[in-house]
KEDRENTI-249909 format. One line per field, with one value per residue (C-alpha): x, y, z. Coordinates in steps of 0.5 Angstrom, whole numbers, plus 500, padded with zeros to 3 digits. Each point is the difference from the previous one (the first is absolute). Layout:
! residues N
x <- c(X; ...)
y <- c(Y; ...)
z <- c(Z; ...)
//
This chain:
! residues 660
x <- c(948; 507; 500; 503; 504; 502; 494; 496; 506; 496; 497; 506; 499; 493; 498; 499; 494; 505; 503; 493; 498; 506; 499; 493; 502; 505; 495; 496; 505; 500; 494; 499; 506; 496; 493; 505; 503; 492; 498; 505; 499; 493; 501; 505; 497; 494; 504; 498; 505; 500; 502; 492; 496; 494; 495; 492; 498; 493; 494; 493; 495; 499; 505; 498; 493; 503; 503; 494; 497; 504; 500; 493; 498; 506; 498; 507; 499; 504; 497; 507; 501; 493; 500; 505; 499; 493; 504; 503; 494; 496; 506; 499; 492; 500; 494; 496; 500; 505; 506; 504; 507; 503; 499; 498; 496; 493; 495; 502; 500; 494; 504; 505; 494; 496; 506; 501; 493; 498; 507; 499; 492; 504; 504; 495; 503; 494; 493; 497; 496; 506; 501; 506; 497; 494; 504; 504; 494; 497; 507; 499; 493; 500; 506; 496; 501; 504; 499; 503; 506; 506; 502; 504; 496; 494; 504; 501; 493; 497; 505; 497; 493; 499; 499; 498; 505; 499; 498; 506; 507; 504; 507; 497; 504; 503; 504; 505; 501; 503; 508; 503; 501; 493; 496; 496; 503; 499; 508; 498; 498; 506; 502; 498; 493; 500; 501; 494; 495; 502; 496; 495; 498; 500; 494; 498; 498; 498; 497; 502; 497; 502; 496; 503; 497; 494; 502; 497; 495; 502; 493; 500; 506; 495; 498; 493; 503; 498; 508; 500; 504; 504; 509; 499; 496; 496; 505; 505; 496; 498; 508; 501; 495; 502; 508; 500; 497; 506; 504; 497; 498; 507; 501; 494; 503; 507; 496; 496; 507; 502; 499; 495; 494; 497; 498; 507; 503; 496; 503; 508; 500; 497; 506; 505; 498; 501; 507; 501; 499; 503; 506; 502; 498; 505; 505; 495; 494; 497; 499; 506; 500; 494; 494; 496; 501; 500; 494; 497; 504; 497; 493; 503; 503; 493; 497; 504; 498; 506; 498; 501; 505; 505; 507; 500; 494; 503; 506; 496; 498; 507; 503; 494; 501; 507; 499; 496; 503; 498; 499; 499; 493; 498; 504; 499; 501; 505; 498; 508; 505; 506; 506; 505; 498; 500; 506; 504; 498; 502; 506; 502; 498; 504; 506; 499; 499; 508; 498; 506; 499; 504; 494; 497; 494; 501; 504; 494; 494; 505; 501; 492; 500; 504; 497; 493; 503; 496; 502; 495; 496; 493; 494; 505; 504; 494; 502; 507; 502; 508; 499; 504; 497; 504; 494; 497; 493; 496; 497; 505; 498; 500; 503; 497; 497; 507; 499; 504; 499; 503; 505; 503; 499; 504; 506; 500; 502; 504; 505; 505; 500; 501; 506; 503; 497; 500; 493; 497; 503; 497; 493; 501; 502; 493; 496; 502; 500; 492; 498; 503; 497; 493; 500; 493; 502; 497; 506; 497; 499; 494; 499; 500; 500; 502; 496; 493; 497; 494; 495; 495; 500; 500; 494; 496; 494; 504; 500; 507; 502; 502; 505; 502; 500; 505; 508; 502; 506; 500; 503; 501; 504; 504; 502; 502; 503; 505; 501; 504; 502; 504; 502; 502; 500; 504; 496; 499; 496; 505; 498; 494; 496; 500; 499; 493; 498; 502; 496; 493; 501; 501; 494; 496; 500; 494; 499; 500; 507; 498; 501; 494; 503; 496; 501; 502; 496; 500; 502; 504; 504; 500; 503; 506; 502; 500; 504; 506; 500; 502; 504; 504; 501; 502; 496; 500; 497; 499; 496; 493; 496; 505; 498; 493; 499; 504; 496; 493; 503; 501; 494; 496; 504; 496; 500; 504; 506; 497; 496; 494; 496; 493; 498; 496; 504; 502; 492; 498; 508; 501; 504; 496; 503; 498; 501; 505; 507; 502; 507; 501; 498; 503; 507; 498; 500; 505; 505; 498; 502; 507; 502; 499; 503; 507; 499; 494; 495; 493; 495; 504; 504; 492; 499; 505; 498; 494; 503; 503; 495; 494; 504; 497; 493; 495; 494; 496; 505; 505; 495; 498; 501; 503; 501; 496; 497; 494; 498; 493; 500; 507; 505; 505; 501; 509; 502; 507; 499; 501; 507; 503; 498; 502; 507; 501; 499; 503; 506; 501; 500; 505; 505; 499; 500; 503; 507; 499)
y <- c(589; 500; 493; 501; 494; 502; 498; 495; 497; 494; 505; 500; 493; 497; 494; 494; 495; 495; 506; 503; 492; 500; 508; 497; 494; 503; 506; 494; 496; 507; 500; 493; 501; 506; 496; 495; 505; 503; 493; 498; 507; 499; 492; 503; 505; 494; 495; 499; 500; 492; 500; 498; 503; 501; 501; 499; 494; 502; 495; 501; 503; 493; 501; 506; 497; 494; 505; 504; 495; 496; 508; 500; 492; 500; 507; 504; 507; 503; 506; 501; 496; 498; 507; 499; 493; 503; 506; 495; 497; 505; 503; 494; 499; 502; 504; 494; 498; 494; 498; 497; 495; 504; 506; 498; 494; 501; 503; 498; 494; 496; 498; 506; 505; 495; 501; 507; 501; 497; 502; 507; 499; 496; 505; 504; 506; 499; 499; 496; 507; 503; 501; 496; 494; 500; 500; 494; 496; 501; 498; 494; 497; 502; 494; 495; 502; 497; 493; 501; 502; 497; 494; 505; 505; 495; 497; 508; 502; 493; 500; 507; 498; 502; 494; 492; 495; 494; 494; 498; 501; 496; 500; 495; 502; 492; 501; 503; 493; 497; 500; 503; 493; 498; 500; 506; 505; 507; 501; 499; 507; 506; 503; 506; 497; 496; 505; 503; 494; 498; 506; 499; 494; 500; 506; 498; 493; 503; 505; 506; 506; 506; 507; 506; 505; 505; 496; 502; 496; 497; 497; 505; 497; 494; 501; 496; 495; 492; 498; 498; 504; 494; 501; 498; 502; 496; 497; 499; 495; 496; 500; 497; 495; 498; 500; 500; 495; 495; 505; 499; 493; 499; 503; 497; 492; 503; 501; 493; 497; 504; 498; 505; 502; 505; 506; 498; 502; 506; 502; 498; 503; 507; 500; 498; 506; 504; 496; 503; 506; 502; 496; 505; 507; 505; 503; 507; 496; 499; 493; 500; 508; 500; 504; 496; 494; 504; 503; 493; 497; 506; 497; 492; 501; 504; 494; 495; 504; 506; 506; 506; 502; 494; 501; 497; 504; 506; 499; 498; 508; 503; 496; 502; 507; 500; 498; 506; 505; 507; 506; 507; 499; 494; 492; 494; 493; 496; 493; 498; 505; 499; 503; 494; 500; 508; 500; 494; 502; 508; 498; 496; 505; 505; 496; 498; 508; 501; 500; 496; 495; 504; 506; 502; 498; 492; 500; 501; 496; 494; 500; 499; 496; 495; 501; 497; 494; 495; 494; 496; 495; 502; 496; 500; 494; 495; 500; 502; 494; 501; 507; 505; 507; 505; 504; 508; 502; 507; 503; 502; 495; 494; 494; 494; 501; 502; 500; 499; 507; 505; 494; 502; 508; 498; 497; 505; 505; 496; 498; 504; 500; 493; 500; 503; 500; 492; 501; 503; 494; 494; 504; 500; 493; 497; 505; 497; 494; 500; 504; 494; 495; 502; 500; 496; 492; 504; 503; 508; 504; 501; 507; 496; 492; 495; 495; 502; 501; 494; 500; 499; 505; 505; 497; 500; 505; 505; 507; 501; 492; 501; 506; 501; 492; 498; 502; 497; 502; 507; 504; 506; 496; 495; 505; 506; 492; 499; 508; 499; 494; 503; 507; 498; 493; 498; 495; 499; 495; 495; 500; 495; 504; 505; 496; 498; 506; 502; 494; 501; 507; 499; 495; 505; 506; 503; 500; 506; 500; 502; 498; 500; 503; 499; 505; 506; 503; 495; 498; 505; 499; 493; 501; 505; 495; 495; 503; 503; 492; 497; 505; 500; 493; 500; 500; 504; 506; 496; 495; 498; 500; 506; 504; 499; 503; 505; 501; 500; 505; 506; 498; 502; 506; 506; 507; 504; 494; 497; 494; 498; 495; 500; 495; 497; 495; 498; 497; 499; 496; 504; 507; 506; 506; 505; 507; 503; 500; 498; 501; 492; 497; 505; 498; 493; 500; 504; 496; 493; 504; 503; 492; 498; 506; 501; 506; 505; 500; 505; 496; 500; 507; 502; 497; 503; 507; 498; 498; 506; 506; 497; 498; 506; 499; 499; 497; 493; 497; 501; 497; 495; 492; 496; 495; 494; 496; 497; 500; 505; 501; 503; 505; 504; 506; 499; 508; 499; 496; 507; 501; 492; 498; 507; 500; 493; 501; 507; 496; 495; 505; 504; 493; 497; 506; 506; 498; 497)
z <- c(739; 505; 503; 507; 502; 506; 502; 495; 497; 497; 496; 496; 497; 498; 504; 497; 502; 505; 504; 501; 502; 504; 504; 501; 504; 504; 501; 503; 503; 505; 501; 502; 505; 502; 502; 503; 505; 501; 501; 505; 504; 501; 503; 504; 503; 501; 503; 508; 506; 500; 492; 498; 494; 503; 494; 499; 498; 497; 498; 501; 505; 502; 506; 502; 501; 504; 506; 499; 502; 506; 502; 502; 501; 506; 503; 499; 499; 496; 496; 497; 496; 497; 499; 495; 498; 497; 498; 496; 498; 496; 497; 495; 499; 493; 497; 499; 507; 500; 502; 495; 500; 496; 496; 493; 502; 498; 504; 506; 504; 504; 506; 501; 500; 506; 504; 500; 500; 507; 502; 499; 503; 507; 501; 501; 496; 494; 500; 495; 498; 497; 492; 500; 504; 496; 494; 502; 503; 492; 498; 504; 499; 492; 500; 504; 507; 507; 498; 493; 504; 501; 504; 505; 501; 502; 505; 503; 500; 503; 505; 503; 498; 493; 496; 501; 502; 496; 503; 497; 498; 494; 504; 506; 506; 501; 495; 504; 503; 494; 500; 494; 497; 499; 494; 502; 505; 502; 498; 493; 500; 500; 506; 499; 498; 507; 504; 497; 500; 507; 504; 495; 500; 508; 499; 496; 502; 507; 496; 505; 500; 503; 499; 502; 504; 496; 493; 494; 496; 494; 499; 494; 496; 498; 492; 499; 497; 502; 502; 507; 505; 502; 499; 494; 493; 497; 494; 506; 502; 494; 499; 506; 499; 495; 501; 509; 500; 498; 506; 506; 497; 501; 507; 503; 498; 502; 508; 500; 500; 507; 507; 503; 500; 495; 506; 502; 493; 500; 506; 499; 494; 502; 505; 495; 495; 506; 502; 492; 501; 507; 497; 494; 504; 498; 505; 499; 502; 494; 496; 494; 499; 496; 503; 497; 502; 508; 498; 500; 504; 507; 498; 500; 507; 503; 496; 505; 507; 500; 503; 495; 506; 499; 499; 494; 497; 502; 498; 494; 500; 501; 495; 494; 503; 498; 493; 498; 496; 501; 495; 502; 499; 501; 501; 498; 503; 495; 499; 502; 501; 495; 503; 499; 493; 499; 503; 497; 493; 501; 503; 494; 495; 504; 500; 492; 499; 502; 509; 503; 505; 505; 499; 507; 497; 496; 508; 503; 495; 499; 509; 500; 495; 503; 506; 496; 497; 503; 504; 502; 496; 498; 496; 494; 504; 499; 492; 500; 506; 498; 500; 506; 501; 497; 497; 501; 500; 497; 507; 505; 506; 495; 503; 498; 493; 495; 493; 493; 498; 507; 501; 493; 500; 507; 497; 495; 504; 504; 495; 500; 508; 500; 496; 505; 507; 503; 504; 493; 496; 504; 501; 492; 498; 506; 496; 493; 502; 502; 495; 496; 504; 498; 493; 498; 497; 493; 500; 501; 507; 505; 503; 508; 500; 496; 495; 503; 494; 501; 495; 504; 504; 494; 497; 508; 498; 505; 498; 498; 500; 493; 501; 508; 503; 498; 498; 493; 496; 497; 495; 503; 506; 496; 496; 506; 503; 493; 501; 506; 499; 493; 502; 508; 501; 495; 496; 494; 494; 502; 508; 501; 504; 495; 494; 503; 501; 492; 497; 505; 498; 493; 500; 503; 496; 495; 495; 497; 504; 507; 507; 506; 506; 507; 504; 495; 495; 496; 494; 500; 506; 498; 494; 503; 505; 495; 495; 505; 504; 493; 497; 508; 500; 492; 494; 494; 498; 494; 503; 497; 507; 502; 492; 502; 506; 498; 494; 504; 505; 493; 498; 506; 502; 501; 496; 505; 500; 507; 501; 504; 501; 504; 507; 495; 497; 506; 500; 493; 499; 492; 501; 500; 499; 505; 495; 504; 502; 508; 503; 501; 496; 495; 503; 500; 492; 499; 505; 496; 493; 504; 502; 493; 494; 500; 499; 501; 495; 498; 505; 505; 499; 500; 507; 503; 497; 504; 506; 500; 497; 506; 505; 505; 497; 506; 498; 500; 495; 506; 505; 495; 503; 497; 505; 500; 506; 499; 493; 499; 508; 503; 496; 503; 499; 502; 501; 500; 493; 496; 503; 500; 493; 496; 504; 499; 492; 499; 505; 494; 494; 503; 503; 492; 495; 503; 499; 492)
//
């Protein structure tokens, strides 16, 4: 056979195993480059006219029944937009007529169902006669009814007359008299708890009610079962004889010793949480960003003798109008709007994936960034008295609650800005010096507010006390702060502040050679922001804590070269794999193995590969969430997740191997 070399000149000499090695790695740097190029046209063309990223923050149907609600308790009538909420809502009702929180979570789940149930029914759009429906009901009674429902949706369904209020509620409204110095105060909580009990604790106290006109009855979500309908179930209320006793002990000593009489205490302290309230209202009108906390905070304020057509109220509204996200066939109202972090993090990947800082669109995300570094003290303050504002925010009109890890994203884009620009130098330096300030006296970073981690208020008989009351350290945010503070800051193992954070982080890993991550899922992201903060700020590959996360991370790599990991570690607190692969935390495994080998090994290539064969895939792994918010409760489905973490990755891969 004649060998044409004009055109095949390989073909005159056999290949050995290196140079096929070496083909299939330079072919692979190519198409690593490629995707980068892909990604990058894709956020660009995303980018709005103010330098944001606007992507969906997705959780549960939960949200969308709170606007369906308030729609038809406050009598505003936009067809519109229910149409689309319940659009959104039947499309994620699966065939046993439940909702759930997350796709492999089994059989669905109680709380969820209830709420886009009576949604669906005050909307006006089902009946309870429909097949969908009476699957859901069936769904519902068989896991024990309304009153085995979470403690959120109680709240909702006794505000509008669906459910008893209790005679009483665990958190007694004079709490919020006590300074943040006392024994037992209202601060022991975190902010983002507070700003959630505070309207809760005025409704319920005044167990307020507020029907809305033609609702439905509700009456057929009672399994015949002995527990009472009160707020709370049955084996809540033994756990709070036995441990709320010794709470509310505590505060009804710490009112004996104050100068007024009982009914005027009552009074004062329903005035203060409304005080409390109104003071952290956001520019948008809503309460902390956080369509939630708004929710209860609309009833709070009818509770305390507003009209429904307030300007406070109203605004309330236009501000939770702007934070739905809509589809082409439906539309979702987000728990928070995440612009500050989608942009900040898109902004410095695309910057790490080759986009110079005088790129027209880092230009325009580094000038929003700028303009949302916030410069007012927040509740922060209370534990951080020397610290200064400097800080930023996750939702666009965040002014007064920032926090650790948008305030690092920040400053990693604005780095390079910074080394050349006098205004961004000083926003970075206020910015590194807050985030410095807050680190915990454990040595780790909280998520909002520093040394807010009472035991007691983790072990009060409060649903989600143990996991959304307070702010303890973490790994995934110490791990992202010793990231920065290595790779941008300039810190290393020799710097106080970053030595602290090694031990606590050290002191906290698993024993299998994992970390729990927080807000991510779950020990996967932990274990990811680990690993690249201790290598950033100068261990070894070689160390033992570092070989066995390493370790862990090849063992639970899935078939398909990815890794995935279910919402149900984030409950049962031990990994589950989830037996598929998702974009992001795929990238996560793999970025973790790029910071640690020196060159590219079998594990990592397969991420790569399968970074790089599935990343136009669209199905329930790319929407699966994989960020964490209140653990068996909220989950977020980030839509911009599958574009940051796999470009951020691929970035490093082609910055540390492409030129060896």
């Amino acid at each position: 056979m004649r060998i044409d070399t004009t055109t095949n000149p390989s073909m005159l000499f056999p290949l050995s195993f290196s140079d096929v090695v070496f083909y299939r790695e330079v072919n692979e740097l190519r198409e690593v480059l490629q995707e980068i190029n892909r990604i990058q046209a894709f956020l660009l063309q995303r980018q709005q006219e103010d330098g944001t990223w606007r992507f969906c923050l997705e959780s549960s149907p939960m949200t969308d029944s709170h606007m369906i609600i308030l729609l038809r308790t406050l009598g505003i009538h936009d067809e519109r937009l229910m149409e689309k909420l319940t659009a959104h809502i039947t499309s994620l009702q699966h065939d046993n007529g439940a909702w759930k929180l997350y796709p492999d979570e089994y059989e669905g789940h109680l709380s969820t169902t209830i709420d886009s149930y009576y949604a669906l029914l005050l909307s006006g759009k089902y009946t309870k006669n429909e097949p969908r429906m009476a699957l859901a009901r069936s769904f519902i009674l068989e896991k024990g009814g309304l009153t085995q429902a979470n403690m959120l949706t109680k709240f909702s369904t006794a505000l509008t007359g669906q459910y008893q209020w209790p005679s009483h509620f665990l958190v007694p409204v004079e709490i919020a008299l006590f300074p943040p110095s006392s024994p037992v105060s209202f601060y022991d909580f975190v902010g983002y708890a507070r700003v959630h009990l505070a309207p809760m604790m005025i409704v319920a106290d005044r167990n307020y009610v507020k029907k809305p006109d033609n609702a439905p009855d509700l009456s057929d979500l009672y399994a015949d079962t002995p527990i009472s309908r009160g707020l709370y179930p049955h084996r809540f209320l033994e756990n709070f004889l036995k441990e709320g006793q010794s709470f509310l002990a505590t505060i009804h000593d710490s009112l004996q010793r104050l100068p007024f009489l009982p009914g005027q205490l009552h009074k004062l302290a329903l005035r203060r949480l409304e005080q409390y309230i109104l003071a952290r209202i956001e520019p948008d009108g809503t309460l902390y960003n956080y369509s939630t906390s708004t929710f209860f905070m609309i009833f709070a304020l009818l509770a305390q003798g507003f009209s429904p057509k307030d300007p406070l109220i109203q605004k309330a509204m236009q501000g939770l109008m702007n934070s739905v996200y809509e589809y082409e066939n439906g539309a979702h109202l987000q728990l928070a709007t995440s612009a500050v972090w989608d942009t900040a993090l898109l902004a410095s990947s695309l910057q790490k994936s080759g986009l110079s800082t005088t790129h027209p669109a880092i230009q325009k995300a580094n000038r929003y960034l700028l303009q949302k570094q916030q410069h007012t003290y927040g509740d922060w303050k209370i534990r951080n008295p020397t610290g200064k504002p400097g800080g930023w925010g996750f939702s666009d009109y965040n002014t007064m609650n920032p926090d650790i890890d948008d305030t690092t994203a920040a400053l990693r884009s604005l780095r390079l800005l910074a080394r050349t620009n006098i205004t961004s130098a000083a926003a970075w330096k206020r910015g590194l010096e807050w985030l410095l300030s807050m680190q915990n006296d454990d040595g780790g970073w909280p998520a909002f507010e520093r040394n807010t981690d009472a035991d007691f208020i983790r072990h009060l008989p409060i649903e989600g006390a143990d996991t959304v009351s307070t702010d303890p350290s973490s790994a995934d945010l110490t791990g992202r702060t010793l990231e920065f503070l290595g790779n941008d800051a300039g810190r290393a193992l020799t710097d106080p502040h970053v030595e602290k954070g090694v031990r606590w982080l050290l002191k906290h890993q698993e024993s299998d050679g994992s970390w729990y991550g927080r807000w991510g899922i779950a020990y996967l992201y932990g274990t990811w922001a680990a690993i690249t903060g201790l290598m950033a700020v100068g261990f070894s590959p070689t160390d033992p804590a570092i070989q066995k996360a390493v370790a862990w991370l090849v063992a639970n790599q899935n078939p398909d070269g990815g890794w995935g990991e279910s919402c149900q570690s984030d409950q049962k607190k031990t990994y589950v794999p989830l037996g598929a692969s998702t974009p992001s935390q795929t990238a996560w495994a793999t970025d973790a193995l790029i910071a640690v080998s020196p060159k590219p090994t079998a594990e990592l290539q397969r991420g790569i590969h399968h970074l790089l064969t599935h990343n136009q895939a669209n199905d329930w792994t790319t929407r699966y969430p994989t960020g964490g918010g209140r653990p068996g409760g909220t989950y977020f489905a980030y839509h911009s997740y599958r574009w940051i973490w796999p470009l951020l990755a691929l970035s490093h891969y082609q910055a540390k191997y492409a030129n060896m």
